[in-house]
Backbone bond lengths (Angstrom), bond angles and torsions (degrees), N, CA, C in turn:
res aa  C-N    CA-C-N  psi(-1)  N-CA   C-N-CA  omega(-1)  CA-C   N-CA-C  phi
1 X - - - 1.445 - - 1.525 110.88 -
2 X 1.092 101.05 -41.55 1.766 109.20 -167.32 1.817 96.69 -76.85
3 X 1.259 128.75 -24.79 1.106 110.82 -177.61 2.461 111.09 -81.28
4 X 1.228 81.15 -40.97 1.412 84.38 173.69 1.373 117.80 -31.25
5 X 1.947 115.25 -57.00 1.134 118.73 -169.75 1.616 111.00 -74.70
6 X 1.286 122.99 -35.93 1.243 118.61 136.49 1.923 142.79 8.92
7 X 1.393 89.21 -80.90 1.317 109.92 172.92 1.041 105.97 -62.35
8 X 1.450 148.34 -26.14 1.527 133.72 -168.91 1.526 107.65 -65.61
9 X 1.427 93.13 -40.91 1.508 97.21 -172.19 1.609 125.83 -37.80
10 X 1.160 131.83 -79.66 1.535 117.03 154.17 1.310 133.40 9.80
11 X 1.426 97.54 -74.88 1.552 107.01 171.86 1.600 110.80 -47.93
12 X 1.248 112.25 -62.17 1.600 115.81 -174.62 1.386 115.92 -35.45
13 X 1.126 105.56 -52.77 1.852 140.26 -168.25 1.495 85.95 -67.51
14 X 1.545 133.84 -60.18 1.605 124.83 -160.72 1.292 85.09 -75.98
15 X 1.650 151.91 -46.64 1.499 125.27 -139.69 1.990 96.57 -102.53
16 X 1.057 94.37 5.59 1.674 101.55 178.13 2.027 114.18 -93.92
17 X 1.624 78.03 -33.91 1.491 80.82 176.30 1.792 133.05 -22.87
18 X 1.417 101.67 -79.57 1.706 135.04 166.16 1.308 88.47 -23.00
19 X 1.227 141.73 -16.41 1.605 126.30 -172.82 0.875 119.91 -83.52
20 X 1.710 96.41 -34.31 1.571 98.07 -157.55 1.608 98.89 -88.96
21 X 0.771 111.69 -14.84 2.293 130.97 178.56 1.140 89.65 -66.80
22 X 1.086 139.66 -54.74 1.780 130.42 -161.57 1.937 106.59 -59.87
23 X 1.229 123.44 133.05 1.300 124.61 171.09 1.823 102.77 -114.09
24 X 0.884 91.51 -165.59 1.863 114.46 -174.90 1.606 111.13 -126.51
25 X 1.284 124.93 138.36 1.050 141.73 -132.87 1.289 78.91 -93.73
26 X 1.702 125.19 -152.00 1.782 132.83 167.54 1.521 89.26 -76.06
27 X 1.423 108.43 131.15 1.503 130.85 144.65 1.717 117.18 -55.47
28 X 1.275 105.08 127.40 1.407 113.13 -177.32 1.356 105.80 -60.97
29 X 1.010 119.42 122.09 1.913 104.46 165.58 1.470 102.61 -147.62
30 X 1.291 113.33 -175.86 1.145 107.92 -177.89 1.886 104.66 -153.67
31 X 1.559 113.91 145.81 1.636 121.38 -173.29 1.426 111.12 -69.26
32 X 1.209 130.72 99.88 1.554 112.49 -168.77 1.888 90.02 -119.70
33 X 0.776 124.26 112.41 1.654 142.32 -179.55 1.354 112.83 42.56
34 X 2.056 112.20 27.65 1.190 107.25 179.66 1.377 118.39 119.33
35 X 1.584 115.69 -27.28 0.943 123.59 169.87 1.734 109.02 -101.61
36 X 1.617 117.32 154.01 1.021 108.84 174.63 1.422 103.86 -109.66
37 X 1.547 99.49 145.45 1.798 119.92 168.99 1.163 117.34 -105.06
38 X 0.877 139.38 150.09 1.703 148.99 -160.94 1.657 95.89 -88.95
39 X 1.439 140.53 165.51 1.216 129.36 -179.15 1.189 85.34 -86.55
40 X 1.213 145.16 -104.17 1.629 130.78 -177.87 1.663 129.80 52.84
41 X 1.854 82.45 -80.76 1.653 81.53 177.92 1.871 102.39 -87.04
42 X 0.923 136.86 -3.80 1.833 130.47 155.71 1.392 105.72 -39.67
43 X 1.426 99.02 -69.33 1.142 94.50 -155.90 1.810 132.31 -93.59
44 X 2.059 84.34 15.39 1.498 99.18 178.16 1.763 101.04 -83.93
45 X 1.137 104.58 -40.03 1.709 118.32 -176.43 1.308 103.66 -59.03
46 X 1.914 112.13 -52.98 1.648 98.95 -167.64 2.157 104.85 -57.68
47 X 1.715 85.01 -33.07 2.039 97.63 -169.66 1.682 101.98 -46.60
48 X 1.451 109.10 -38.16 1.405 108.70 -166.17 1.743 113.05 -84.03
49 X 1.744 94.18 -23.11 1.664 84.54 -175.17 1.691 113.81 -88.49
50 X 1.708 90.24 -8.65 1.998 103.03 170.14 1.516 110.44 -63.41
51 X 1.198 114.11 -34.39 1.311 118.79 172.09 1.626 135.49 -88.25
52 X 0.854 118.68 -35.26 1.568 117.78 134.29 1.568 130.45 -29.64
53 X 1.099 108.89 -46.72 1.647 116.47 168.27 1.641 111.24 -80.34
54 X 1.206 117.93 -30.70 1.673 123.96 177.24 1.784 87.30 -71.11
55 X 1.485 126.75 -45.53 1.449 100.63 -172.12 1.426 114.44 -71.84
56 X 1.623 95.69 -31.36 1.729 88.45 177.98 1.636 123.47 -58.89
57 X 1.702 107.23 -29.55 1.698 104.56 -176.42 1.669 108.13 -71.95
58 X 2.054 88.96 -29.59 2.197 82.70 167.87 1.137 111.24 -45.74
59 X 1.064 99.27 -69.99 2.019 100.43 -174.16 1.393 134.55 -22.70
60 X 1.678 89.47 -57.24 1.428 110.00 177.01 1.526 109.93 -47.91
61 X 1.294 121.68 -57.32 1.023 121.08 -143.61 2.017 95.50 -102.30
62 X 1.702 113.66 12.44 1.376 113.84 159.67 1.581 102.18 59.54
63 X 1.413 111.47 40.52 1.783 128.76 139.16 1.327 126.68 -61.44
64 X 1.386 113.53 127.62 1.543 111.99 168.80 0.948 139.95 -105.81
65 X 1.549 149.57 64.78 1.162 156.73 -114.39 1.572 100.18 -97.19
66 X 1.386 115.73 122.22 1.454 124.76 159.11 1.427 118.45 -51.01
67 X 1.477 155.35 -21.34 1.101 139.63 167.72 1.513 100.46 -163.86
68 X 1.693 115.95 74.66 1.214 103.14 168.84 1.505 130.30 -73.10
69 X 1.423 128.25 28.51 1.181 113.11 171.84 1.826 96.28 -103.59
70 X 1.316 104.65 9.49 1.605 95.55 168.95 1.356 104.92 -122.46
71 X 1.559 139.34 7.74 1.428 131.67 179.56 1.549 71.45 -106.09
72 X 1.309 155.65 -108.33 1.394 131.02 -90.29 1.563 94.18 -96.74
73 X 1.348 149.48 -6.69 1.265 114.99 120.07 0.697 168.14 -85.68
74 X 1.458 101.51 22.46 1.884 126.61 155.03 1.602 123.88 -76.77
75 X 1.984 110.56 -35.73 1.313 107.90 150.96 1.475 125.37 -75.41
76 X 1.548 121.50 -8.45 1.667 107.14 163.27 1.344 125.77 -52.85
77 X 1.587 96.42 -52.35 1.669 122.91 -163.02 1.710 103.72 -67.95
78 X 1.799 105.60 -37.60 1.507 101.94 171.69 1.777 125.87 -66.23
79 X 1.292 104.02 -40.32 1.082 106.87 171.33 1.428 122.35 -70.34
80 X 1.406 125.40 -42.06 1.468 128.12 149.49 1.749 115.04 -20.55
81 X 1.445 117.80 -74.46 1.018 111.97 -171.44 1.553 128.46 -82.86
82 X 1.731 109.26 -6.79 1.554 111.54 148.97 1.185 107.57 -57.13
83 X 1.391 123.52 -62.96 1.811 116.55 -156.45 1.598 97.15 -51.81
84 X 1.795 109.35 -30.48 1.881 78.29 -168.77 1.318 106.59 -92.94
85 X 0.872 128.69 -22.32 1.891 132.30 161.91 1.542 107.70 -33.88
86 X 1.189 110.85 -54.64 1.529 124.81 -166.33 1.874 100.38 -86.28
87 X 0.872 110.87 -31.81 2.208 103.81 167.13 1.320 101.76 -97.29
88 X 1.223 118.84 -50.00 1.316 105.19 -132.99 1.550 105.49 -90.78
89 X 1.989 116.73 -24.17 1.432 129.61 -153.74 1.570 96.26 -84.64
């Protein structure tokens, strides 16, 4: 019995291989005074400061949101992943 389970191993190891061969294209980053930032956190900061201004136009306009500690980090994370859809896709 114990050798059967054994034998799989190989196989696993050959059809896993191809994985480890695959690399990653250029990483998005970006020059910010010398140091580089990954696009990631860009466009988590710009996602978060888009939303800050969406709460400020709530305000403005005297909206009442049923549970904003779950809408305005639901509009961070949305706006986060437009900006990278929209540069990065």
């Amino acid at each position: 019995m114990r050798q059967d389970v054994m034998s799989g191993w190989p196989w696993c190891a050959l059809a896993l291989l191809p994985m480890l061969l695959t690399s990653c294209g250029r990483a998005p980053t970006f020059d910010i005074m010398g140091s580089l930032f990954p696009a990631w956190i860009v466009c988590l900061m710009l996602g978060i400061s888009l939303s800050v201004c969406a709460r400020w136009v709530l305000l403005r306009q005297k909206l009442a949101l049923p549970w904003p500690i779950l809408v305005y980090p639901s509009l961070a994370a949305f706006f986060t992943f437009l900006l990278w859809l929209i540069f990065f896709s």
